[in-house]
C-alpha positions as CSV (number, residue, x, y, z in Angstrom):
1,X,0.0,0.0,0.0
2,X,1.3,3.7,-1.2
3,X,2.0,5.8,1.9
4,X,0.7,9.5,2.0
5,X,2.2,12.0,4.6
6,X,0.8,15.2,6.5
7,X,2.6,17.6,8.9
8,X,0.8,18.9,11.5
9,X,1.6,21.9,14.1
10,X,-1.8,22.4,15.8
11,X,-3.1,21.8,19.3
12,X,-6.6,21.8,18.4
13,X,-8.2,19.6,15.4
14,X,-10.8,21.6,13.2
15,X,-12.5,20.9,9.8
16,X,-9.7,21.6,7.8
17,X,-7.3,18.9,9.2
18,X,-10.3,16.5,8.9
19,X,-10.5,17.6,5.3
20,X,-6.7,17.0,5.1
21,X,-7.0,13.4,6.7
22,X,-10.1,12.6,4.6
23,X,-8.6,13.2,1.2
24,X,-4.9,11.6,2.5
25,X,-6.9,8.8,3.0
26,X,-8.0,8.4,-1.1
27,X,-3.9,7.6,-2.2
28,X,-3.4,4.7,0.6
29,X,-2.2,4.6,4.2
30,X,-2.3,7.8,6.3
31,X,1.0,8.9,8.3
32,X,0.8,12.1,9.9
33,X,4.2,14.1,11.4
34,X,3.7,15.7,14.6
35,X,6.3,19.1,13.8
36,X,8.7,19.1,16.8
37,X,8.5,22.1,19.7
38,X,11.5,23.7,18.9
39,X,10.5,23.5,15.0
40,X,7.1,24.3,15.5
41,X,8.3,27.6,17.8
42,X,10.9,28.7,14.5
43,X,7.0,28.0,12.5
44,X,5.3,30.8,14.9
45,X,3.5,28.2,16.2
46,X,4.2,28.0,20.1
47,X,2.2,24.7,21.6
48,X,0.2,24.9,24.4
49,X,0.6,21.1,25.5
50,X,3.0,18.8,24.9
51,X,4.1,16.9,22.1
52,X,3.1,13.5,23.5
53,X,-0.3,14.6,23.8
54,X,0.0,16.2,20.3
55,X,1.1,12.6,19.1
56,X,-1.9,10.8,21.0
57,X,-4.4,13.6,19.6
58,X,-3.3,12.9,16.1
59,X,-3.8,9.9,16.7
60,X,-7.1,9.5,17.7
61,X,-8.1,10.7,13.7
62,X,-10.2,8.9,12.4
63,X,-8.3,7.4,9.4
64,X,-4.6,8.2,10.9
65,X,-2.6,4.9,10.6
66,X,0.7,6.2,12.0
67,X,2.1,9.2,13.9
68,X,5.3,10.4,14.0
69,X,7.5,13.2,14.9
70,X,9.2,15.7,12.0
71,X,12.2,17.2,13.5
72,X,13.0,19.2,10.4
73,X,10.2,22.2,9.2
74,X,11.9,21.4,5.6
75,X,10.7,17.6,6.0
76,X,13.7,16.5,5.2
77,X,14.2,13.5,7.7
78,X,10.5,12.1,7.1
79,X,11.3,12.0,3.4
80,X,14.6,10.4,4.0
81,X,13.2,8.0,6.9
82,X,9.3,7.1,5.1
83,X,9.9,7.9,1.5
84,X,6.2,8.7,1.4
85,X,4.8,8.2,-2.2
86,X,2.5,11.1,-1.7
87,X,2.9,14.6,0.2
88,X,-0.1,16.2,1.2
89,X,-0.8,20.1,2.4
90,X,-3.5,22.9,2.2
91,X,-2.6,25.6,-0.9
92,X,-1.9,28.2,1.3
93,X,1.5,27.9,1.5
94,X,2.2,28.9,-2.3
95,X,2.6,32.7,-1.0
96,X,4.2,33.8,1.5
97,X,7.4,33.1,3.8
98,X,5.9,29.2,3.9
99,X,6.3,29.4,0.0
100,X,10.5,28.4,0.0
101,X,9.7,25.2,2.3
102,X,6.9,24.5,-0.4
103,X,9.5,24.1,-3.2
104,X,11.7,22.3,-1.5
105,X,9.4,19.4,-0.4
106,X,8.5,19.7,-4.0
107,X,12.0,18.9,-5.0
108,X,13.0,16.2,-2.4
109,X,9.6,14.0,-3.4
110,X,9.3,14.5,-7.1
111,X,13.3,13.1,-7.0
112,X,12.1,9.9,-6.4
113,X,9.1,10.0,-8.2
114,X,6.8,10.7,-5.2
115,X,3.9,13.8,-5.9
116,X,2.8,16.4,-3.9
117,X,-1.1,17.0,-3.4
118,X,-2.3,20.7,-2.5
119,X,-6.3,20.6,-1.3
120,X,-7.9,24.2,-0.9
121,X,-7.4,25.4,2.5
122,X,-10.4,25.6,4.8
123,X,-10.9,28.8,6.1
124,X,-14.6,29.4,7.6
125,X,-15.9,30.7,10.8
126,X,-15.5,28.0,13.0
127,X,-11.9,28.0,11.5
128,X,-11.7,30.9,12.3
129,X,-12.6,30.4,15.7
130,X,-10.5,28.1,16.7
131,X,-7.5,30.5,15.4
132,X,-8.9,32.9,17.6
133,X,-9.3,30.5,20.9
134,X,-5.7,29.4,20.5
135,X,-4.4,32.7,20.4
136,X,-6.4,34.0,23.3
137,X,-5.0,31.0,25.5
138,X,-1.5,31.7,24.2
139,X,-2.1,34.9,25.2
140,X,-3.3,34.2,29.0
141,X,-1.1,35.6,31.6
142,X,-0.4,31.7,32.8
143,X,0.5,30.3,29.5
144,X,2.3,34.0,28.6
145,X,4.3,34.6,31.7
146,X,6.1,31.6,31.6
147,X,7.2,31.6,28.0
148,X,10.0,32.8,28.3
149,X,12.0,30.2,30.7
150,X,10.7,27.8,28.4
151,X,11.8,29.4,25.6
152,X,16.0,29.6,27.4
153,X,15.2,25.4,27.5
154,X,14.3,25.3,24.1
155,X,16.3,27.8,21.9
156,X,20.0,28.0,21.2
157,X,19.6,32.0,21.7
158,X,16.0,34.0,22.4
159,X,15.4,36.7,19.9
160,X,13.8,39.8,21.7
161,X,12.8,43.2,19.7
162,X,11.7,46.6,21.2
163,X,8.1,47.4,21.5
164,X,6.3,50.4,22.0
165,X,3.0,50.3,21.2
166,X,0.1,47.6,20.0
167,X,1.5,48.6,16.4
168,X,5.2,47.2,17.1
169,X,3.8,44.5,19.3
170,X,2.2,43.2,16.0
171,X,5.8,43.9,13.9
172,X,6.9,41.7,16.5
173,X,4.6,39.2,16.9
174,X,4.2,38.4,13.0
175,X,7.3,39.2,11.4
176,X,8.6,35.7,9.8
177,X,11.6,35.5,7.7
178,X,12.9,32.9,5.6
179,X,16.7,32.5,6.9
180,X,19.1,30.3,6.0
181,X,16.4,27.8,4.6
182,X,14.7,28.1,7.6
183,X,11.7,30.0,8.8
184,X,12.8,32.6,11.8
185,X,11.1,35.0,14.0
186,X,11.2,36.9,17.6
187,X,10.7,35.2,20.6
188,X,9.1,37.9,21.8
189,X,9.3,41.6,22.9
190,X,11.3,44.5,25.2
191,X,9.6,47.2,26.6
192,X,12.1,50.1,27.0
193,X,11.8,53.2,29.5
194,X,14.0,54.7,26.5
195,X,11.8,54.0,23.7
196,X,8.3,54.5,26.3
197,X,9.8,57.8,27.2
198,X,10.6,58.9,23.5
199,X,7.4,57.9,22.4
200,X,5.8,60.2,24.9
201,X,7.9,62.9,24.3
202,X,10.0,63.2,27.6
203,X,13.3,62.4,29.0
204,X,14.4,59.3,30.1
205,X,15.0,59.9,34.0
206,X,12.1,57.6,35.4
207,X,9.9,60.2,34.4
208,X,7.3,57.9,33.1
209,X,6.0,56.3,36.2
210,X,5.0,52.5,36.6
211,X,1.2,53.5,35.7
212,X,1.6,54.7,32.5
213,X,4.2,52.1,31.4
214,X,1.4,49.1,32.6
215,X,-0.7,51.4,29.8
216,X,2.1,51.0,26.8
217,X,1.8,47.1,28.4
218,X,-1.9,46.4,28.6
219,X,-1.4,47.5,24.6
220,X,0.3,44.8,23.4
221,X,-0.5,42.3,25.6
222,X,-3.8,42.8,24.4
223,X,-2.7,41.7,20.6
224,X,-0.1,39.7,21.0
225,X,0.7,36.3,22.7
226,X,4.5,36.4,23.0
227,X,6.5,37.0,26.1
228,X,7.1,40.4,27.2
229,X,10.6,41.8,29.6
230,X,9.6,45.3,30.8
231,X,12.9,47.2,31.0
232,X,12.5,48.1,35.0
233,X,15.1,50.8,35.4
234,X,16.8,50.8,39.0
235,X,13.8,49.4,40.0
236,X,13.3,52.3,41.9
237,X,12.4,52.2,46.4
238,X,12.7,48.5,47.1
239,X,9.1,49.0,48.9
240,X,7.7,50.2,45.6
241,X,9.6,47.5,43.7
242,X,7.7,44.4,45.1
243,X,4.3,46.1,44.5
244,X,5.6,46.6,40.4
245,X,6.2,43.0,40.9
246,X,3.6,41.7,41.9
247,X,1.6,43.9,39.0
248,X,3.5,42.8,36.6
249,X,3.7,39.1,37.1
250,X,-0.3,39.1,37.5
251,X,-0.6,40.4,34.2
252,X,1.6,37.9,32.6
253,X,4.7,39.7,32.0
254,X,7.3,37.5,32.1
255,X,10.3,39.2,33.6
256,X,11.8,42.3,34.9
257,X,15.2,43.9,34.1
258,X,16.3,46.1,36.8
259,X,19.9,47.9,37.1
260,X,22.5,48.1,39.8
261,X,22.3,51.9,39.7
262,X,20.4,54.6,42.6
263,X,19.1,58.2,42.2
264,X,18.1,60.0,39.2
265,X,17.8,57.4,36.5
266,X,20.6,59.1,33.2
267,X,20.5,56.2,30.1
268,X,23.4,54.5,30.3
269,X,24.4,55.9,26.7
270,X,26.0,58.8,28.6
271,X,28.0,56.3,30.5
272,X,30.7,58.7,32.2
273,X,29.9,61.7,30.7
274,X,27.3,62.5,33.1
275,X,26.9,61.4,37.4
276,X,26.1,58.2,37.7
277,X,26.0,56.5,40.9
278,X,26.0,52.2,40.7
279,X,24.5,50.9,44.1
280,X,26.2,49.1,46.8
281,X,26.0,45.0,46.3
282,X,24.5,44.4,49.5
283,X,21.7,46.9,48.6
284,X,20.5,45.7,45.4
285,X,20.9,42.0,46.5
286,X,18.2,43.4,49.0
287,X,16.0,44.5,46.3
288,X,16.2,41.2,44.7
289,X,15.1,39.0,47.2
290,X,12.6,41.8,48.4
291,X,11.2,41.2,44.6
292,X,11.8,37.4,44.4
293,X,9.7,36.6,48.1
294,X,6.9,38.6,46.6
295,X,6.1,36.3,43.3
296,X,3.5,33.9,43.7
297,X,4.5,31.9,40.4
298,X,7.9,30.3,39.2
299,X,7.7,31.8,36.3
300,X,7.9,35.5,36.5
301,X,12.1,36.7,36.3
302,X,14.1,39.3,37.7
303,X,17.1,40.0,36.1
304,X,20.0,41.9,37.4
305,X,21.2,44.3,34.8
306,X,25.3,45.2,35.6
307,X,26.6,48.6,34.9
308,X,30.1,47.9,36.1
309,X,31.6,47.9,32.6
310,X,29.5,51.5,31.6
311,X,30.5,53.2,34.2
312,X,34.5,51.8,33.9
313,X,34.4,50.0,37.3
314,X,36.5,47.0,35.8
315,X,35.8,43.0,34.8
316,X,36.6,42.2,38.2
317,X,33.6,44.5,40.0
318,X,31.1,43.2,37.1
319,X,31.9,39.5,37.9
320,X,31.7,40.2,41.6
321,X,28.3,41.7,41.0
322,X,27.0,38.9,38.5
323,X,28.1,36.2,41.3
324,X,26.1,38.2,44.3
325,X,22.9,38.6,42.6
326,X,22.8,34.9,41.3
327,X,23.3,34.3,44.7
328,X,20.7,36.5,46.3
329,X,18.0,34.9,43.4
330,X,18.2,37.1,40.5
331,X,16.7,34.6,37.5
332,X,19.3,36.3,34.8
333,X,22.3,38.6,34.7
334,X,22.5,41.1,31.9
335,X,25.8,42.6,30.9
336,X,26.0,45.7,29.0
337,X,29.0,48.0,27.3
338,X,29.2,50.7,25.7
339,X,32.0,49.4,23.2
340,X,31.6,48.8,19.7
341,X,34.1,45.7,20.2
342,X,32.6,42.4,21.7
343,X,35.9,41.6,23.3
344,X,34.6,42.9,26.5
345,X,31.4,41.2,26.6
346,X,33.2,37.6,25.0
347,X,35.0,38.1,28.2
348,X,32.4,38.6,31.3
349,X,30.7,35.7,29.9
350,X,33.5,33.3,29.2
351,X,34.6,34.1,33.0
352,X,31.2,34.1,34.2
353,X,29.9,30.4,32.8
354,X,33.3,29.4,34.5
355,X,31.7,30.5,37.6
356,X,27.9,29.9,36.8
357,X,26.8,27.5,34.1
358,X,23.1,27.8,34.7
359,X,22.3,31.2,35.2
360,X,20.8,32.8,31.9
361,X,22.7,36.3,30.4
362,X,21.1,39.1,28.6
363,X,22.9,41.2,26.6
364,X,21.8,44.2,24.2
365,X,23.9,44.5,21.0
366,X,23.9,48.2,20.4
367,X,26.9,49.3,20.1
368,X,28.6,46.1,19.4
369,X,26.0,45.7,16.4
370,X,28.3,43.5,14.5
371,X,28.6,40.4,16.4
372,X,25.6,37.9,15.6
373,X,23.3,35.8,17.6
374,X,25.2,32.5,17.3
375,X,28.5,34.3,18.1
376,X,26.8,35.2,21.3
377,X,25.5,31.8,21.9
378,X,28.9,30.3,21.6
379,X,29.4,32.5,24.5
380,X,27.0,31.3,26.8
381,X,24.4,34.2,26.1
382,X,21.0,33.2,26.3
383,X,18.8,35.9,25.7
384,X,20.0,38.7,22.8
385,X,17.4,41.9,23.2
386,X,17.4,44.8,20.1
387,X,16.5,47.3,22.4
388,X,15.4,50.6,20.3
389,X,15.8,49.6,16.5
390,X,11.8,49.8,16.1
391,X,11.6,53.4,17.4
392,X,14.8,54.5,15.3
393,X,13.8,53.0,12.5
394,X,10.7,55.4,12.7
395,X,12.2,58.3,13.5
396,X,14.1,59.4,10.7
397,X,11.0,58.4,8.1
398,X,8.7,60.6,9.8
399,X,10.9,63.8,10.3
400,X,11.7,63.2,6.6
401,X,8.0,63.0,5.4
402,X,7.0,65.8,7.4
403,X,9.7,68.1,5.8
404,X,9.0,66.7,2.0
405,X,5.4,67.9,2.4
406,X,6.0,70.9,3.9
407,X,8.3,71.9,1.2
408,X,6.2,70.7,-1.6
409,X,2.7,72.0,0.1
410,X,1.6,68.6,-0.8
411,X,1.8,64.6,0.2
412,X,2.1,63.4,-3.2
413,X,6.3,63.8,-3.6
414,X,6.1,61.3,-0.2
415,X,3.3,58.9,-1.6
416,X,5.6,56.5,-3.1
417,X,8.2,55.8,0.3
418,X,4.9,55.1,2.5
419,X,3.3,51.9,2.8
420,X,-0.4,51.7,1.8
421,X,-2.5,51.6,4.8
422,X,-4.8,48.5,3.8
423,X,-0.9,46.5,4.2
424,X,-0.6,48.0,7.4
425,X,-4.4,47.8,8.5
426,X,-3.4,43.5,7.5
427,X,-1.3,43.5,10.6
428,X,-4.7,44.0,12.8
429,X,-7.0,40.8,13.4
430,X,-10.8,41.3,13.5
431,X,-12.6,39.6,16.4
């Protein structure tokens, strides 16, 4: 008997799988590929159970003969290890970022003679409903919150992008890329004081209080399901600190970076040029544990954020610091420089996994823009956060649009560098 083969990613069987199944089951025996969690995650398609009871819910379709799991999005190792005789998927992946992964199943069956079978995608309302109801659970502060420790487990390096708005929550919650013959995405999102300040128009000097950052919050959580790190500045009076805890691991935020640094909050791009005063160890290891006795969950993080080398204190301060707030519970150590050389940062985490092999560290690639992700890995980074490239991106357009129309008196000289709105509107999901 021929073999015909199906991928699936979904926690939740609807009428299109059935549809799927139903016509798999016309060109012989039915095995269906269970895409693994770390592939499925790469597919922007984060499971809500596990991928045994994935397996044991495909399996209980009604015309599935075999499950198994795919460990490559590219099928590449079913192909090699089955050699189905028939490939079967909806038509919706012609377009798109999906379209690449298309033609090379394509490739890899016809070699051998095998065919691939595209049925029209099924896309009605109770489709469309069950969309919606897995994304609403995704986006429940419980299944949310802890995201993000499951993402450390899963991913060689997590890929975090500045938001600052519902609008740039959506840039990065559906922004898929073919890379590398891979589909690749952000993990999830970074919620600046710089960029929250900017965006309001003020300084950044803890200006913007905890109140109006949970509104830039409640934003994007409310369209998007991806974890969120809320960039916590010196976490300001330990007694206020545990109360912005608290708040913000109820709403399903799943971590906190707060910095080593007291008084009047200056961005750490000044570095020396202006006063800037770094804590006491004892102090901030305080404000740590004040934070961490306060959770109710495991999952929500705080993460100690080191301003040793900014502020020129030496490798030998910052390493002293990283060790005392691991100690005193901090869930992740960032480490940040002002250097457009790496060689600094290589360094504090070379010396640092010597000490610590378990710990997660953050880093933000600013001015060292040139090293990539999987340099940083091979460092023992864990989490790699593009702090403000969303808000500078913007900048620059709009002052530039602004001065082409008023020197023209009209919008028509701009018209062709803007995006059409109805693309942009796209980005927005109707209930």
């Amino acid at each position: 008997m021929k073999t015909c083969y199906t991928c699936f990613t979904t926690d939740v069987i609807h009428e299109g799988h059935l549809n799927i199944i139903e016509n798999a089951k016309k060109y012989g025996r039915v095995v269906v590929g269970a895409l693994s969690i770390p592939e499925s995650i790469r597919y922007n398609k984060f499971p809500t159970v596990s991928i045994e009871e994935r397996i044991a819910l495909y399996r209980s379709i009604p015309g599935v003969d075999e499950v198994v799991v795919q460990e490559d999005m590219g099928y590449t190792d079913v192909i090699e290890k089955i050699h189905p005789d028939y490939i079967i998927h909806g038509d919706n992946w012609k377009e798109g970022p999906e379209s690449f992964i298309r033609e090379k199943v394509k490739a890899l069956v016809e070699s051998y003679g095998g065919e691939l079978i595209e049925v029209p995608y099924t896309y009605n309302e109770q489709v469309r409903k069950v969309d919606r109801q897995l994304s609403e659970k995704l986006a429940m502060p419980e299944f949310r919150r802890k995201r993000l420790r499951q993402l450390i487990e899963m991913r060689p390096v997590v890929k975090i992008m500045e938001a600052h708005s519902g609008l740039t929550g959506l840039i990065c919650e559906k922004t898929v890329v073919e890379s590398d013959g891979r589909l690749d995405q952000f993990d999830g999102m970074w919620v600046s004081s710089l960029c929250d300040s900017t965006d309001r128009g003020k300084p950044d000097i803890e200006l913007v209080d905890m109140t109006s950052r949970m509104r830039t919050i409640d934003d994007i959580l409310e369209v998007t399901t991806k974890p969120i790190i809320l960039d916590g500045d010196t976490g300001g009076l330990t007694e206020h600190f545990v109360y912005n805890v608290r708040t913000l691991e109820r709403s399903g935020v799943s971590a906190v970076i707060i910095e080593d640094k007291v008084g009047l909050k200056k961005n750490s791009l000044f570095g020396t040029e202006v006063k800037q005063t770094q804590d006491s160890i004892e102090n901030f290891q305080t404000k740590i544990r004040a934070g961490k006795n306060v959770q109710l969950t495991d999952d929500f993080m705080i993460i100690a954020r080191i301003e040793s080398l900014i502020l020129e204190q030496g490798m030998n301060d910052a390493l002293t610091r990283a060790e005392a707030f691991a100690a005193a519970g901090a869930d992740g150590i960032m480490i940040h420089s002002r250097k457009k050389d790496p060689a600094e940062i290589f360094e504090f985490c070379d010396k640092f996994r010597e000490l610590d092999k378990h710990t997660p560290i953050v880093v933000v690639p600013t001015s060292f823009n040139s090293v990539t992700e999987e340099e940083l890995s091979s460092h023992g980074v864990n989490i790699v956060i593009y702090a403000n490239q969303l808000m500078r991106a913007a900048f620059p357009v709009m002052v530039s649009t602004a001065e082409e129309i008023l020197k023209n008196h009209r919008a028509m000289e701009v018209d062709s560098k803007l995006m059409p709105f109805k693309d942009i509107i796209r980005l927005i999901d109707e209930l």
